[in-house]
ZAKOLMI-645221 format. One line per 4 residues: their letters; for each residue x, y, z of N, C-alpha, C, O. Coordinates in pm, whole numbers, plus 50000, padded with zeros to 5 digits. Layout:
A) X,Y,Z,X,Y,Z,X,Y,Z,X,Y,Z ~ ...;
This chain:
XXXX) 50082,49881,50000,50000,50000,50000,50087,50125,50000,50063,50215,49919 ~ 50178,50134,50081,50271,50212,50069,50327,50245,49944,50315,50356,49892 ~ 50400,50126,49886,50419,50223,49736,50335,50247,49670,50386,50321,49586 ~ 50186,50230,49637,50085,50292,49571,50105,50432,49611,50166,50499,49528;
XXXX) 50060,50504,49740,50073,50627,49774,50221,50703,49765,50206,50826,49763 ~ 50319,50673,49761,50397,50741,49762,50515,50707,49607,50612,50768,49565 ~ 50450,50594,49565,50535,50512,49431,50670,50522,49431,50745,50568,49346 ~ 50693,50471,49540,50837,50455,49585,50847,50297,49633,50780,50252,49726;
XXXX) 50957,50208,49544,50934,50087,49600,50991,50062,49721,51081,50128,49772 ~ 50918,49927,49784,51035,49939,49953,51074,49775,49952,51048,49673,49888 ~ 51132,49807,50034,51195,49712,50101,51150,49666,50223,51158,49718,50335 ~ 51097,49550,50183,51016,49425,50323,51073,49443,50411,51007,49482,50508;
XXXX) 51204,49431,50430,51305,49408,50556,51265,49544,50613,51209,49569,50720 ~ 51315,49644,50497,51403,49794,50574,51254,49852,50652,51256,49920,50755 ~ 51139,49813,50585,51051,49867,50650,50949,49794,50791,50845,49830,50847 ~ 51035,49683,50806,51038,49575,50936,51098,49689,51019,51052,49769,51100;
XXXX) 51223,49662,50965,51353,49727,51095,51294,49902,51118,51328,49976,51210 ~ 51194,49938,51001,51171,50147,51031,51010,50114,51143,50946,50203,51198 ~ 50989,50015,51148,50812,50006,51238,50813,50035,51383,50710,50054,51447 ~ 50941,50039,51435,50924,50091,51553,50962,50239,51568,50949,50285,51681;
XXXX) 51016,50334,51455,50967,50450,51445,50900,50491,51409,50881,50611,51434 ~ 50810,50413,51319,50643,50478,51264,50504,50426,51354,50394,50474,51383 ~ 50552,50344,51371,50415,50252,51516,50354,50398,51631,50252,50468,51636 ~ 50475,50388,51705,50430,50506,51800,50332,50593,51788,50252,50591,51881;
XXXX) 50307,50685,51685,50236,50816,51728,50125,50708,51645,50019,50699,51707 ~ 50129,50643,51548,49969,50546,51520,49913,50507,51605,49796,50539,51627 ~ 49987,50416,51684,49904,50339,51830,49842,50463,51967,49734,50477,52023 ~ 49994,50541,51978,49922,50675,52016,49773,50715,51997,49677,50690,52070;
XXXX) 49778,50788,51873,49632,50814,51851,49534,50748,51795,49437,50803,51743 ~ 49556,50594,51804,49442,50485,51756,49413,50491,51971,49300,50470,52017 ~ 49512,50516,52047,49455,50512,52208,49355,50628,52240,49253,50640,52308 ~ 49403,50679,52188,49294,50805,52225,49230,50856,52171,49175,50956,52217;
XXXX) 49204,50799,52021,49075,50845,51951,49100,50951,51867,49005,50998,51805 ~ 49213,51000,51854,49201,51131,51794,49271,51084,51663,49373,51023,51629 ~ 49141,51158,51594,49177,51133,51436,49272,51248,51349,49348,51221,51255 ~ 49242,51395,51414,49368,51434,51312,49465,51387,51373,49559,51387,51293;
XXXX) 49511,51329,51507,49651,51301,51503,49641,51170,51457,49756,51154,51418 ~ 49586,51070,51436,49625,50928,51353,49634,50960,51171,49687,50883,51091 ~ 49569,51086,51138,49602,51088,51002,49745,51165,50990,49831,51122,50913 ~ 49759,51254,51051,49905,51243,51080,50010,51188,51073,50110,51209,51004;
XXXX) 49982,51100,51160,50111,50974,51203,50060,50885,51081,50128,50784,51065 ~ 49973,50898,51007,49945,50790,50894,50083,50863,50800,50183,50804,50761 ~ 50046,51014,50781,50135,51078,50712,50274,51056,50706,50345,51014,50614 ~ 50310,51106,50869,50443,51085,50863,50526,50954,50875,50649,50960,50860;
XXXX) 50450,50812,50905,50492,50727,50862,50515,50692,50710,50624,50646,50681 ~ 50413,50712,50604,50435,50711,50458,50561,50821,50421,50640,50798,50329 ~ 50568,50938,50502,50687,51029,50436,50786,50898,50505,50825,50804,50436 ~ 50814,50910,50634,50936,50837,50675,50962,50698,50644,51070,50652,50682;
XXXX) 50866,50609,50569,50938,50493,50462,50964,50490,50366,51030,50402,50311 ~ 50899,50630,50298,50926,50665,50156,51054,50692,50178,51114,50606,50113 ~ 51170,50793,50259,51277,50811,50261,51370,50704,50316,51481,50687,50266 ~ 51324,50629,50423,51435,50509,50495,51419,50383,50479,51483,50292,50531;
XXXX) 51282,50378,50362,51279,50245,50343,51286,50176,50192,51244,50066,50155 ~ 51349,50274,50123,51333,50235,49992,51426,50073,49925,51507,50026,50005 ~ 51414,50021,49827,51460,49949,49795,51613,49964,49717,51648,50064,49655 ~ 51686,49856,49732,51809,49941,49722,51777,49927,49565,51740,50028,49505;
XXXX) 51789,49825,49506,51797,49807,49345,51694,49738,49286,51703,49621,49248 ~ 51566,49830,49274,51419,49822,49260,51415,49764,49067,51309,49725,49019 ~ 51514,49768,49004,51483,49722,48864,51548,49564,48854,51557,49499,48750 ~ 51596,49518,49003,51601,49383,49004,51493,49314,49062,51504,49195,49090;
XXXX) 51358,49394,49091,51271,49291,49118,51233,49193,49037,51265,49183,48918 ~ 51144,49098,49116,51138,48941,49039,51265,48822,48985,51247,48700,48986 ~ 51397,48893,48939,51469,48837,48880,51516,48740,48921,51601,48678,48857 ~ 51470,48702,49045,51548,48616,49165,51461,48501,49145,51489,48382,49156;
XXXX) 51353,48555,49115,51200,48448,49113,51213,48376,48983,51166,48262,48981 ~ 51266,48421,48880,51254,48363,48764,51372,48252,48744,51348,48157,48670 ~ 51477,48261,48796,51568,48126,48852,51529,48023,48898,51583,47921,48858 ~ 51438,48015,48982,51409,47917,49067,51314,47848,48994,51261,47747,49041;
C-alpha cells in the first residue's frame, strides 16, 4: 500500500527494521481516539518509509524468482 501512495518501492526488511519508528504516534492516537493526530502519524509514517525504506535496486525485482 505504501508504494501505491507514495510510488516509491520498499523494502520488506528495511521497512520491518523502520516500524518501531512509525508505530508510535499510530498506536498513540488509535489510544485516544484522535483522528487528526492518527492521520498524521498515517502521514508521517508514509513520508518516513518513503525516505528510509526504499529498495536498494528496485529494477532487480522478480529476477530472483525467475531462477528458481
Amino acid at each position: 500500500m505504501t508504494q501505491l501512495l507514495v510510488e516509491v518501492p520498499r523494502s520488506t526488511r528495511k521497512v520491518a527494521m523502520c516500524a518501531v519508528h512509525v508505530l508510535g504516534g499510530i498506536v498513540q492516537a488509535l489510544k485516544t481516539g484522535d483522528v487528526a493526530g492518527l492521520s498524521a502519524a498515517l502521514e508521517a509514517a508514509m513520508t518516513y518509509l518513503a525516505c528510509h525504506a526504499q529498495r536498494a535496486h528496485p529494477k532487480r525485482i522478480g529476477k530472483r524468482d525467475a531462477r528458481s
